[in-house]
N, C-alpha and C positions, 0 to 999 in steps of 0.2 A: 660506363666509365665515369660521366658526369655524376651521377649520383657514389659513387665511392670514393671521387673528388671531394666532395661537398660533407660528405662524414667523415675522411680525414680534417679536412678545416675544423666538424664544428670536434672534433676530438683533442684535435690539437687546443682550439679555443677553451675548452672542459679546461685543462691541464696547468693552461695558465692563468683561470679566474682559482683554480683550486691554490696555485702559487701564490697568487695573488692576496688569497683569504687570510693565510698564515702571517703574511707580512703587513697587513693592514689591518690586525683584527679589532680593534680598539674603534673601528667606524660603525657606528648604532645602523646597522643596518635593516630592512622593513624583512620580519619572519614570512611573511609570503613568499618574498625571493626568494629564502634559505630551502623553503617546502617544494617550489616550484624545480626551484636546483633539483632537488633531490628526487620529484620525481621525473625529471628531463634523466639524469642519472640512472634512473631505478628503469627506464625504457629502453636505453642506449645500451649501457653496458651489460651487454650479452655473453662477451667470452673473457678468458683470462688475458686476453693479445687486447682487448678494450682499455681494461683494468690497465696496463701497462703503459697503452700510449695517453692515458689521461693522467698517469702517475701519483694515482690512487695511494699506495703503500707510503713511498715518499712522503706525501701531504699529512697520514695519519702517522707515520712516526715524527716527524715534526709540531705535528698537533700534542702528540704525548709529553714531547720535549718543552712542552712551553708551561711556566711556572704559576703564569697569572692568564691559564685561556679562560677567555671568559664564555660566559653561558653557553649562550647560544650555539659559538662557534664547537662547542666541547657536545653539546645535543646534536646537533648536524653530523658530526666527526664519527660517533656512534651510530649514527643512523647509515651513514655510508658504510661504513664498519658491517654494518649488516645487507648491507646490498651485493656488498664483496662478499663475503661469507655465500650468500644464495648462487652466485655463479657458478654451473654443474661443473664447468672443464677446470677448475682448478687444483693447482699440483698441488704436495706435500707438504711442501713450504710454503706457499702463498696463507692454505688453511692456518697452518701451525701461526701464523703470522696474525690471524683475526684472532684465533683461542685467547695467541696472548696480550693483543691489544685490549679485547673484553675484560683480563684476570688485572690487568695493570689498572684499568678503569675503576674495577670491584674495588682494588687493596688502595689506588691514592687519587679516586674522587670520593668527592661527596655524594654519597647516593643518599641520604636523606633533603635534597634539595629538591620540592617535585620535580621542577624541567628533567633533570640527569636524572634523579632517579625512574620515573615515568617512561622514559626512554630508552634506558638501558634495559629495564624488564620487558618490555614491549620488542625493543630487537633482540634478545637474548632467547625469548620465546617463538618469534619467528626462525632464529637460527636451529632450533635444537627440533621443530617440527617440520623443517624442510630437509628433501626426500630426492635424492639422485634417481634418473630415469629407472635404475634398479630398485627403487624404495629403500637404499641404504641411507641411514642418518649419518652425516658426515661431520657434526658438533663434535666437540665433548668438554663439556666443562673441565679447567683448568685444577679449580681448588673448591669440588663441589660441597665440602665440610664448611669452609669458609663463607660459602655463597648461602648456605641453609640458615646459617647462625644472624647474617647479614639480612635476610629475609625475616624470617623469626624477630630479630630489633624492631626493623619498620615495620611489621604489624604492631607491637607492642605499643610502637610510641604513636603510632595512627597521625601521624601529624598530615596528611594528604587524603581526602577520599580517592582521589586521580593516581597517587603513588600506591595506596593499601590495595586499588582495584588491579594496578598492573602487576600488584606482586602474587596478587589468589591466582590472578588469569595465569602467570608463567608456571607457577611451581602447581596448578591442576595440568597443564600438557608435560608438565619436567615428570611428576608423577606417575602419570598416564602413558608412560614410553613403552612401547612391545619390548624393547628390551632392558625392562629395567631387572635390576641385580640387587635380589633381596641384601647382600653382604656387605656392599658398598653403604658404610656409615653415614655418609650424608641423608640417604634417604631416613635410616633410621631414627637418625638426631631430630630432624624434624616431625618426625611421625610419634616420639616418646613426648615431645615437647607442647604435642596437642591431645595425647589422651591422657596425660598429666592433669593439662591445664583445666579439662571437662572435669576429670574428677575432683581437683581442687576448689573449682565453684562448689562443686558439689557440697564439700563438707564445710565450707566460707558460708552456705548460705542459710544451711539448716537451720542453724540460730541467729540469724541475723533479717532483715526486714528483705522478703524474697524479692520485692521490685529493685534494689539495687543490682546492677550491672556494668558487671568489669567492661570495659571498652574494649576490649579484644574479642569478645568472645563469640559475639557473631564472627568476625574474620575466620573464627578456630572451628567454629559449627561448618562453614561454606568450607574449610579445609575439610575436613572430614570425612565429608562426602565425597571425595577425590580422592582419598586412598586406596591405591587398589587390592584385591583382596590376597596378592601375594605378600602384604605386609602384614595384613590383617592374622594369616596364618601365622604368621612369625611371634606373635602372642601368647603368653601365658591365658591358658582358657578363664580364668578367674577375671584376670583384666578385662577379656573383652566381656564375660555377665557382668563386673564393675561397671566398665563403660555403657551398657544398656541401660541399665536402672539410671545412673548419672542423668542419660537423656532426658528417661522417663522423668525426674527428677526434674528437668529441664522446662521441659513440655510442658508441667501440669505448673511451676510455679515461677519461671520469668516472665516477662513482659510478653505481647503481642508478637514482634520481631521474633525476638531472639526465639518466643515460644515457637515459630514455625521455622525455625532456621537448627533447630533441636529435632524437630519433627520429620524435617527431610535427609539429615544426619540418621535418625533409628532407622529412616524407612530404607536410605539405601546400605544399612545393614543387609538387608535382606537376602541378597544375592549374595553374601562375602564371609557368609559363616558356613560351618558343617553341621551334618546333620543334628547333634546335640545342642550346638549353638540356638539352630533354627525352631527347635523344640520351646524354647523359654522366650524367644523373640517373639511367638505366635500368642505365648500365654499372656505377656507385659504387655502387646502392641492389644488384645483383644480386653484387655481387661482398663486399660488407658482411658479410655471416652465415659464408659461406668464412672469410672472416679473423680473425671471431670465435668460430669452433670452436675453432682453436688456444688460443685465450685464456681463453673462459670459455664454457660448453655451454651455461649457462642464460642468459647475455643473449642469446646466436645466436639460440635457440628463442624467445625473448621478442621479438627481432627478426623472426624467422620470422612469429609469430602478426601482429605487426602487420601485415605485407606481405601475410600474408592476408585477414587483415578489409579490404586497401585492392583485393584481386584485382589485386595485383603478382606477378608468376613463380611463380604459384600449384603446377604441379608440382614445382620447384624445392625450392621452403619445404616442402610437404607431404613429399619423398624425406628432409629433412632433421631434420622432426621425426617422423617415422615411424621412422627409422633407429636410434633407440634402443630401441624396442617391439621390432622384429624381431630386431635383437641380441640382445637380455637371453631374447626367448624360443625363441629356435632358428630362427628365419624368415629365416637368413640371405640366403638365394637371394633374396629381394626386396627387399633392400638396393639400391638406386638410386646410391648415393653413392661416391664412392672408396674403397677400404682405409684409406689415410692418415686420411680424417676419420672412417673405423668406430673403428678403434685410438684415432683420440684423446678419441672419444666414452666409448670405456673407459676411458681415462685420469684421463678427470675424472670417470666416477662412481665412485670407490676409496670416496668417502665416504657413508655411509646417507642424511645430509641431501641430497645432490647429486644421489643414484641418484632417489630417491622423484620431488623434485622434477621432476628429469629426465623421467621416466615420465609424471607426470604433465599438463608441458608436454605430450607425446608425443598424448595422448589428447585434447587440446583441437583437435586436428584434424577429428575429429567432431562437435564441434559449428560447426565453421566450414566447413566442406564436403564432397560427398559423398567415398566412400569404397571400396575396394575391398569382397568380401566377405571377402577374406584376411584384411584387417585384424579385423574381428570376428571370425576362431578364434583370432586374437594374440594377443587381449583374452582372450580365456576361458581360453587357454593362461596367460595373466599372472595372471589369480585365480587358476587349481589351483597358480602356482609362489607366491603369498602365503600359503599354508596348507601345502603339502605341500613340506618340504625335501627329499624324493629326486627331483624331480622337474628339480633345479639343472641349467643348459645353459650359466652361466659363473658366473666365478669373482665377481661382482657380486649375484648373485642372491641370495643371503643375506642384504643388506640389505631387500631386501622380505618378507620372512617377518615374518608375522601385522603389515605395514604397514595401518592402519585408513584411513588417506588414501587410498591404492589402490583398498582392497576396497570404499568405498563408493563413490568414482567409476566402478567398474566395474561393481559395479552397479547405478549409475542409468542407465549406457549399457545394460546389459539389458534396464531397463523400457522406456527410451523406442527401443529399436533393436528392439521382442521381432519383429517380423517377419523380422527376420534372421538369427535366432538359429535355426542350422542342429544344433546339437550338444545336443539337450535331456535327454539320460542323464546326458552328462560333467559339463554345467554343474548337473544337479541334487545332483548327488553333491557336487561342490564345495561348492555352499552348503550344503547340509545336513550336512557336513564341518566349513564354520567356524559353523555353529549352535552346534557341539560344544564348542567354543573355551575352556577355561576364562578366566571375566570378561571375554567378549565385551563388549562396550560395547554401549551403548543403540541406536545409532543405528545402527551397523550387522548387528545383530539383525533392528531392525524395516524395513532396508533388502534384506535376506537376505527377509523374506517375500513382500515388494513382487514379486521375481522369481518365488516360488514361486506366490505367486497367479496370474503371469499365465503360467506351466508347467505349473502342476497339472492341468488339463481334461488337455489334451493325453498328458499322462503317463498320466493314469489310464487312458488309451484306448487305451496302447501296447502293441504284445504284446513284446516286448521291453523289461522296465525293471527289470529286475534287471541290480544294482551286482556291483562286485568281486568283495565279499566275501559274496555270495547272497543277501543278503536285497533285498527287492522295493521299489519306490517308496513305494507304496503305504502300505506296515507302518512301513516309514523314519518317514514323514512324520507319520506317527499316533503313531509312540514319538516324536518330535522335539517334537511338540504338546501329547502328555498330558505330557512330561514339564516344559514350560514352565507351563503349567495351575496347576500345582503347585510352581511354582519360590519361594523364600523372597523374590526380588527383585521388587513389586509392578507395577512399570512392564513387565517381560517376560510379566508375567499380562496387562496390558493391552492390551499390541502384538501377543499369540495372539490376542486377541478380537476387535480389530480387523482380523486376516486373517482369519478366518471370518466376520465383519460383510462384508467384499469379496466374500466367495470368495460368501457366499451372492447379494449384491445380483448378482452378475456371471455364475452361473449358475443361477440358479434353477429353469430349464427342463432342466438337464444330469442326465440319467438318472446318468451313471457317479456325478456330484460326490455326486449326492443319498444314493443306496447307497454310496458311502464314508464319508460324512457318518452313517448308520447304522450302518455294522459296525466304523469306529470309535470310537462310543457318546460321538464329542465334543459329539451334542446333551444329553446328560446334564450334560458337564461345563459345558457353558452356562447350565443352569437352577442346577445347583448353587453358580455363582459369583455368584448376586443374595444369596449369603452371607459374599460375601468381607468380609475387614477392610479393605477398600480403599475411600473410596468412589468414585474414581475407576473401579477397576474396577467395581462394583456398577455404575455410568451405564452402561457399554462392557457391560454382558454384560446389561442391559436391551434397549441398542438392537440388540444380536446375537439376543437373544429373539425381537426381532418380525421379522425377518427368518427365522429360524425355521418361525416361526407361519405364515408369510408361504404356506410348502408345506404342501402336504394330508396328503404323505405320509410327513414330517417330524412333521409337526403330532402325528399316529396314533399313529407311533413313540412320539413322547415321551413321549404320555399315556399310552399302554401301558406302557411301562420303567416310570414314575414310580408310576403307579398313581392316578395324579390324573386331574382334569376340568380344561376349558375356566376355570370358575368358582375352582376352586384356585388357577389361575396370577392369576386377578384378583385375588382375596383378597391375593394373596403381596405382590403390585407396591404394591397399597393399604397395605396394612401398614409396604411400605419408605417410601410417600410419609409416612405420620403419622407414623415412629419414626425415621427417619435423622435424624442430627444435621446432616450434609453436605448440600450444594443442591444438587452436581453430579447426584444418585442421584434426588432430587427432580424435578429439570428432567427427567430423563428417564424418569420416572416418570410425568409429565403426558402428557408424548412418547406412549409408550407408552397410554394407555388412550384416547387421540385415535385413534391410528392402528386400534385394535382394537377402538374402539366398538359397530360392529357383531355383537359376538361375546358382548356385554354385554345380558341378558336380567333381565327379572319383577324379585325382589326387591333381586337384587345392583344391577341400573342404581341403583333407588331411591339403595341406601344409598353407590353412590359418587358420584351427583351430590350428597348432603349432605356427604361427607367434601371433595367441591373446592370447593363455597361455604365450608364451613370454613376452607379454605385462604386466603381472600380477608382473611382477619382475623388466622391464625396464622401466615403464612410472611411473614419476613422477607427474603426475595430478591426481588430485581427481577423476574429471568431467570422464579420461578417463575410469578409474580404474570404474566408476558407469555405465557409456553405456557401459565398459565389463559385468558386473553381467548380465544387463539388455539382451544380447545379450546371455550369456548361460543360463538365463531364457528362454528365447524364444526357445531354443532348448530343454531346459528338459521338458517344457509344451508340447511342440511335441512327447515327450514319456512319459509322466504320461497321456497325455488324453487317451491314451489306458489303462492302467492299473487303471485309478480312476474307475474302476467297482465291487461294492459291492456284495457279494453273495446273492441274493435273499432269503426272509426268507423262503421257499418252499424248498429250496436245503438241509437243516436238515433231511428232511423226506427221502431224496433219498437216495438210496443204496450205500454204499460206493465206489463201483467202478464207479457208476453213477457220484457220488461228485465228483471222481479225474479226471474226464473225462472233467466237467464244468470247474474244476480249470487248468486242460492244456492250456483249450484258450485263457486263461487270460494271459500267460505266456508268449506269443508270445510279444504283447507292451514293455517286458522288453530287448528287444533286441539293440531297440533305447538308452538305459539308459547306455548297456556294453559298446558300440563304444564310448557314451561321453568318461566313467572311462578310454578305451582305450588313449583317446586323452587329455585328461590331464584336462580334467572340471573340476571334483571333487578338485584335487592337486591349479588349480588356484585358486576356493573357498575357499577351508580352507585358501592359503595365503593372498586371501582377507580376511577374518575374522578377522584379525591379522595387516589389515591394520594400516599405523598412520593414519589416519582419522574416524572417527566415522559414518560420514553417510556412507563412504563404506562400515564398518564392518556389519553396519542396514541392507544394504541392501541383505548382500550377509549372514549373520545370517537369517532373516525371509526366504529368499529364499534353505537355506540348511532344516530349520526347514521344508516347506512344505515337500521337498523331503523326511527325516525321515516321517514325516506323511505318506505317501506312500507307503514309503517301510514295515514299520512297519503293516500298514492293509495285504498289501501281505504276507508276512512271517506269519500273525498272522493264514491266509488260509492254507498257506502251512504245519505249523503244524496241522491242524484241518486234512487238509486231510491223513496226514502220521495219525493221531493217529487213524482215522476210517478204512485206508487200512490194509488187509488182506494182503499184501507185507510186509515182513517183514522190520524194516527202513534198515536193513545194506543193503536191496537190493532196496532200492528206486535209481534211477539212480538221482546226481546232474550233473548239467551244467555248463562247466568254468565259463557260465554269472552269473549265479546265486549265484555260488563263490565267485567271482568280485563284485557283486551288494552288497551279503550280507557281505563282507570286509568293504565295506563301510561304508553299514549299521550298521554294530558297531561300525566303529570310530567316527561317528555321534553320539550316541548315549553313547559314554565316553566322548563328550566335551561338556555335560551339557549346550547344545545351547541357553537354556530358560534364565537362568541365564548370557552368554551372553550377548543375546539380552536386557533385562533389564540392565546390566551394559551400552553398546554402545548408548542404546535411554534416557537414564536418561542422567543431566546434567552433565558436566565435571568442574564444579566449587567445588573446596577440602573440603569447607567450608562446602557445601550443602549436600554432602555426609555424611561430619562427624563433627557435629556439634560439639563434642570436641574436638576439633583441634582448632574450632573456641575461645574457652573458654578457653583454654590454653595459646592460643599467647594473647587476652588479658590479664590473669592476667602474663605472661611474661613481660609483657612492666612494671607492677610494680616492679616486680623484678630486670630489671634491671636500674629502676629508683634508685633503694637501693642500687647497686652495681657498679656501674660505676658514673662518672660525665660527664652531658648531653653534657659537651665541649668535652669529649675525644672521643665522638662517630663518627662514621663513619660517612661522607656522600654518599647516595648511590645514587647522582645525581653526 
């Protein structure tokens, strides 16, 4: 009853900021409100009985009525306009009520103003695609002849990219309706208005300089492709072979855009013609990219890739964008294509920008469909010819030397092809090759390791892997590494530490990796970088530490070189968590002594569980304050999995000394729970819970909540068993722990965690919370439009 109290209030309060709106509109009010309104609005009113008592209708005939509304209030009005419209239980007349508020908006506003216009298409198009629990469409355009021609202008005159996008997006779902009615003239006025307009370029451009382009004519290409093909049938056959070539037309001779906005218009032809149609669409669309070699390599191939992603003449396109890869790198014999279009493939790469590109259209074959194996030694042959200039097979190859475009597309087709990858010598040598590169760039650095991690097992196993020049993979890879390790560039210290962070998660069982990993002493250089000045790296050579640690025989090694203990390496990581000045090294600092808890023994445990209560008070990071929860979760799950044991339903029937016998051994797991409360867990929770951050308080409220869970089944036993015992309670023996645990357990249990937990994972926006607040500060803006003059007001910029 109190909560239907409280939404007639805030219903009633709806009704009189909307009264409100009309009579004050002239107060500049902040468009966040008006968005906020409307979506407080767009939650609440759920039925037609809503709509009523907020007196929605009222407000937007009165909005109609007003001679000088101004903007906003007229964007807003329409926007409700369409909230109303989506409510499923509305009668006859409410509907008929929105139809004609939309038709009176269409015929006496302004809809080329963006705000109005932007928003009228935008709710016009949700109206006419929303679906009564039956799927019935319950719109229906008023003066739909009127609304096409009205459409049809503001494309023309494009004065808005915001308003031309709201009007493709309406009239592609207006078009797109199950029940659209070839007869109904509106659809067709528009649809004659745009295969017109193709064909008119069309014969506008023949003689005249092909880059000029009408400014509609993308809008008309992205229409196009949204007609559906019950209109399409409605055509003279001649029009629509007209309209093809027109494309065709399109395609080979306007600009870049428009040429692929032509491209996508023929291509979903495809599905929208009859069989005769489909005959000539096959012969235009297959003979297109031929005719475009001559002209320009890169739109062919750009056409090529489409025709593949639609599995159009897919060997075809594939010979044609292949045909540059195997030119540039000696694979002539697999050349599929004529002479004439190989020479003129050369012709148009003369230039660097055209060659790359070229190439790299070339390789987007791969990810569009399978492949020979040829093509993958192309590929590897095309990296050794980006590093190595003696290696040149024509006179073009020069412009890919040390190209970064190339070398990192090529090898991310290594990682994701690595089962294919038959040449594992060549291809090592290569990257380790452009390792060498002076001022390699970042990305293809750490893209060069990517490969080496998933080569390196294999290598190291090879009895053949010595390079050119004699020296061995092996040795390579270890000078390549130490000498990164060591580089003055801090981001290349990072991206080594993170291939050995891989290399170890990915083999860790691999004998060979392991004894490389020793003899060449880069577990040293690991420990010795929780010293770098980085502290990016310091995190990265943390979480490489414990992957380390992770092997026995690794572990041995290290301790031996160093000279150190198990207990050193804790000390060291604690040291970094209290004295870094950076989070990053901290976060995974917590990381760290979570994953390796079990290795943490007698006095040292003590004094690091005091130094991360510490933490609960001296770190100012979110992140760290979360791997803390997460860290004395892991420790309270280590004593609740003892104690999550339910009394079997058979233990009712037993004798009661029997019962308190079962219930002893249960008691034992809570031993683990007292040492936490000794060590400060609990006390760091609660002041997590209270954190300034909200995802801390989530995390460490659901995490207190289980524990109450817990403790509450326990205690719930432990009275069952006092009240069956023939001991009387004042002689039941209690346990300090048990003391300690159940202290807790009530302070748990007075700070109403549920409630909590709902306030921390709910949003922190005031509005959202308390939606009169929101309806207050508006109708404030008219009050003090009444009581101040707008000049004396504050600026708060």
């Amino acid at each position: 009853m109190e909560g239907d109290f409280e939404e007639k209030l805030l219903l009633e309060k709806i009704a009189f900021v909307l009264n409100d709106l009309v009579s004050h509109q002239n107060t500049n009010r902040d468009d966040t409100c008006f968005q906020k309104f409307s979506d407080l609005l767009h939650s609440r009113l759920k039925s037609s009985k809503h709509a009523e008592q907020c007196g929605i209708i009222p407000f937007l005939t009165s909005a109609l009525k007003e001679t000088n509304i101004e903007t906003s209030l007229l964007v807003f009005s329409v926007n409700l306009a369409g909230i109303l419209g989506q409510i499923p239980d509305l009668d006859s007349q409410q509907r008929d009520f929105v139809e004609t508020f939309m038709d009176m908006v269409l015929r006496e506003q302004d809809l080329n103003n963006p705000s109005i216009g932007t928003e009228y298409f935008e709710t016009l198009r949700k109206l006419i695609t929303f679906r009564t629990t039956n799927g019935n469409c319950v719109y229906k355009c008023k003066n739909g002849r009127e609304l096409m021609l009205k459409c049809w202008q503001i494309l023309t005159d494009r004065r808005s990219l915001f308003l031309t996008s709201a009007v493709l997006r309406f009239l592609k779902d207006y078009l797109g309706q199950d029940d659209l009615h070839v007869e109904e003239s509106n659809f067709t006025t528009i649809f004659q208005k745009v295969v017109s307009h193709i064909c008119q370029v069309h014969m506008c451009t023949i003689n005249f300089d092909p880059l000029h382009l009408p400014s509609i004519l993308p809008s008309v290409l992205q229409l196009f492709q949204d007609i559906p093909r019950v209109l399409i049938e409605t055509l003279d056959r001649t029009i629509v072979m007209k309209s093809l070539k027109c494309l065709g037309f399109i395609v080979c001779n306007m600009n870049k855009e428009t040429c692929l906005c032509a491209l996508e218009a023929l291509l979903s032809l495809q599905s929208k013609l009859d069989v005769h149609g489909q005959g000539e669409f096959e012969s235009l669309l297959k003979q297109l990219p031929h005719d475009l070699v001559e002209k320009d390599i890169l739109r062919s191939q750009e056409v090529c890739i489409k025709m593949l992603k639609n599995g159009l003449h897919e060997e075809m396109v594939k010979d044609l964008l292949l045909c540059p890869l195997y030119v540039i790198t000696g694979w002539s014999h697999l050349v599929q294509t004529s002479e004439l279009h190989t020479n003129q493939i050369l012709i148009h790469m003369d230039s660097k920008s055209t060659s790359i590109q070229t190439i790299l259209n070339s390789l987007e074959v791969y990810r569009l469909t399978d492949v020979p194996q040829d093509v993958m030694e192309a590929i590897i042959e095309l990296f050794a010819l980006t590093h190595d200039g003696g290696r040149s097979k024509t006179h073009v190859t020069c412009h890919l030397f040390h190209s970064t475009r190339i070398q990192q597309r090529c090898l991310e087709l290594f990682v994701t092809n690595q089962s294919r990858l038959s040449c594992g010598r060549q291809l090592c040598g290569s990257v380790l090759d452009v390792m060498k590169t002076e001022s390699l760039d970042h990305v293809t650095f750490s893209k060069c390791l990517d490969v080496l991690c998933v080569l390196t097992p294999e290598m190291l196993l090879a009895t053949d892997s010595m390079f050119k020049d004699g020296e061995a993979f092996d040795q390579c890879l270890t000078n390549t590494l130490q000498f990164s390790l060591c580089c003055i560039d801090w981001e290349r210290r990072d991206t080594t530490l993170v291939f050995l962070t891989k290399l170890l998660s990915s083999c860790q069982d691999r004998s060979e990796v392991t004894a490389w990993l020793k003899d060449s002493r880069l577990c040293l250089y690991i420990y010795q970088t929780l010293d770098d000045s980085n502290s990016y790296v310091r995190a990265t050579a943390l979480t490489s530490l414990q992957r380390v640690l992770e092997s026995s025989k690794l572990t041995t090694y290290l301790l031996q070189q160093c000279d150190i203990t198990m207990d050193d390496i804790i000390r060291k990581v604690l040291t970094v968590l209290q004295d870094d000045t950076e989070a990053f090294a901290r976060r995974e600092c917590i990381s760290f002594v979570t994953r390796m808890w079990s290795s943490v023994h007698g006095d040292l445990k003590v004094n690091t569980l005091q130094i991360l209560v510490e933490r609960t008070s001296n770190d100012f990071d979110w992140e760290v304050k979360a791997k803390l929860v997460d860290f004395w979760e892991m420790l309270i799950e280590e004593g609740l999995t003892g104690s999550d044991v339910q009394l079997p339903s058979y233990v009712d029937s037993l004798l009661p000394s029997e019962k308190h016998q079962n219930f002893e051994q249960t008691k034992g797991a809570f031993e683990s729970i007292e040492e936490l409360v000794k060590t400060g867990c609990f006390d760091s929770l609660l002041k997590l819970l209270y954190d300034y951050d909200q995802s801390v308080c989530e995390k460490a409220c659901t995490l207190l909540l289980r524990v109450m869970k817990h403790l509450s089944v326990h205690f719930e036993q432990h009275n069952s068993v006092q009240s069956d015992s023939a001991i009387p309670a004042k002689r039941m023996k209690t346990s300090d722990s048990e003391t300690n645990i159940e202290s807790i357990y009530h302070k748990l249990k007075c700070l109403n965690l549920t409630a909590r937990l709902l306030e921390v994972s709910t949003t922190c926006d005031e509005y959202d919370k308390n939606p009169m607040s929101l309806l207050e500060d508006m109708l404030s803006y008219s009050n003090k439009a009444d009581q101040e003059d707008e000049n004396n007001a504050v600026d708060c910029y």
